[in-house]
C-alpha positions as CSV (number, residue, x, y, z in Angstrom):
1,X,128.5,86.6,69.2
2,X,132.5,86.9,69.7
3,X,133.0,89.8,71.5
4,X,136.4,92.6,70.4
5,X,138.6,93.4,72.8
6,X,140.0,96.6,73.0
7,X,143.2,95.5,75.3
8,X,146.2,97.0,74.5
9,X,148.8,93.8,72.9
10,X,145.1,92.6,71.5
11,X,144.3,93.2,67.4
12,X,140.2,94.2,67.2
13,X,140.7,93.0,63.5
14,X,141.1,95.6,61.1
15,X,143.7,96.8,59.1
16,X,144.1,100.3,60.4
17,X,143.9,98.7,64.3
18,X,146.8,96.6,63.2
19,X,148.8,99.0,62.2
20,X,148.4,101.4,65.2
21,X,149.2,98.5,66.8
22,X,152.6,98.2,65.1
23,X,152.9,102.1,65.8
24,X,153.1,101.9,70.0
25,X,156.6,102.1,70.2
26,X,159.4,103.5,67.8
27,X,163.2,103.1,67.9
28,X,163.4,107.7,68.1
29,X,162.1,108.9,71.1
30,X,159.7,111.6,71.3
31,X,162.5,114.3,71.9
32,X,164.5,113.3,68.6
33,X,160.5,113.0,67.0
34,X,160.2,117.2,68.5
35,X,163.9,117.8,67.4
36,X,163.6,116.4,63.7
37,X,160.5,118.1,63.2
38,X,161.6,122.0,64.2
39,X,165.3,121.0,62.1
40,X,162.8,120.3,58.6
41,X,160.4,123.1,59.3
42,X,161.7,125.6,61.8
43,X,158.4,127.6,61.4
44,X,156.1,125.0,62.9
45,X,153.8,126.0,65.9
46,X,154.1,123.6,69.0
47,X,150.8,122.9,67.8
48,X,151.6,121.6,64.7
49,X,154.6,119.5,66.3
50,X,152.1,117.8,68.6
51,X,150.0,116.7,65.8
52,X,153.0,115.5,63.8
53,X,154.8,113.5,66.9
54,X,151.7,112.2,67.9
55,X,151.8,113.7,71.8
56,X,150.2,117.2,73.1
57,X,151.3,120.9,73.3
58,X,152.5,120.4,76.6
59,X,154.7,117.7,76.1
60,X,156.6,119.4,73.0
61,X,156.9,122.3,75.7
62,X,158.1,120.2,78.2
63,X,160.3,118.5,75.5
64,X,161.9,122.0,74.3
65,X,162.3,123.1,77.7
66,X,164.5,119.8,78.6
67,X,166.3,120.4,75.2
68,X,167.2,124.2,76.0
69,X,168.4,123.4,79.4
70,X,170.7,120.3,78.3
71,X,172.4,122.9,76.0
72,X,170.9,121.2,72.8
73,X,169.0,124.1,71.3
74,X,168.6,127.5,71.9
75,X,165.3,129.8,71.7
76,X,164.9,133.0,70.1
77,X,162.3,135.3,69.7
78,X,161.6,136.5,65.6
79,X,158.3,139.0,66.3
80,X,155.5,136.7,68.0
81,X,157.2,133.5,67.6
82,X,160.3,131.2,68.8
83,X,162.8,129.5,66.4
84,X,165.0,127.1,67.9
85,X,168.9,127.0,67.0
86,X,169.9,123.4,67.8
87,X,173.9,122.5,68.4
88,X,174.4,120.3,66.2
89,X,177.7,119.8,67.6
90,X,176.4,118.3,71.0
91,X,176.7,114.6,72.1
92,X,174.0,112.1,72.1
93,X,173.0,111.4,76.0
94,X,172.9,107.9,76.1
95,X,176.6,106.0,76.8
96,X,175.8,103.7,73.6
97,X,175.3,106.8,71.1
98,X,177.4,109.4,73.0
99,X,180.5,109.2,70.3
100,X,177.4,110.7,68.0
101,X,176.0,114.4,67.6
102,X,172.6,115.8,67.1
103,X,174.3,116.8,63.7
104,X,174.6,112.8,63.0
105,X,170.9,112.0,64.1
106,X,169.7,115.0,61.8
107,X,171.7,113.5,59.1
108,X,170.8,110.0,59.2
109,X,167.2,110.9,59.1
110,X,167.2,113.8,56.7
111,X,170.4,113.4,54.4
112,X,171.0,116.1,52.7
């Protein structure tokens, strides 16, 4: 009997493993992922961003937290919850995209 491996790079077979396979890396990274997410649906909970990017709590926290201190969004309070403000008018970080805005990664994802 042939025996599956379960080895990352390695396909068990099935349709569904193939396409997780296909889903281990993206061309967004998680922070644009956190960012899109809270632009469509301000109201979300962290928990409900986790679920939709794929990562835990902790890591939209730690996400949000990197995003507020590089001047990208800002947090408020409205009653028990945050809502997050995000300048859309900042640069991309990366020298290759840094002649775009957060307003022109918003845009290209979710035209208007």
């Amino acid at each position: 009997m042939a025996q599956r491996s379960n080895r990352p790079g390695r396909s068990s077979g099935s349709p569904a493993a193939d396409s997780r396979k296909d889903a281990r890396w993206t061309f967004l990274s998680n922070h644009s992922h956190v960012l899109i997410c809270l632009h469509r649906e301000p109201d979300l909970t962290l928990r409900e961003v986790a679920q939709r990017v794929g990562i835990t709590e902790r890591s939209v926290q730690r996400i949000l937290g990197e995003l507020e201190e590089g001047g990208y969004l800002r947090r408020e309070r409205d009653g028990l919850r945050n809502r997050y403000r995000f300048r859309t008018t900042a640069r991309l970080r990366h020298p290759i995209e840094s002649h775009r805005t957060i307003g022109d990664l918003i845009a290209m994802v979710d035209p208007p």
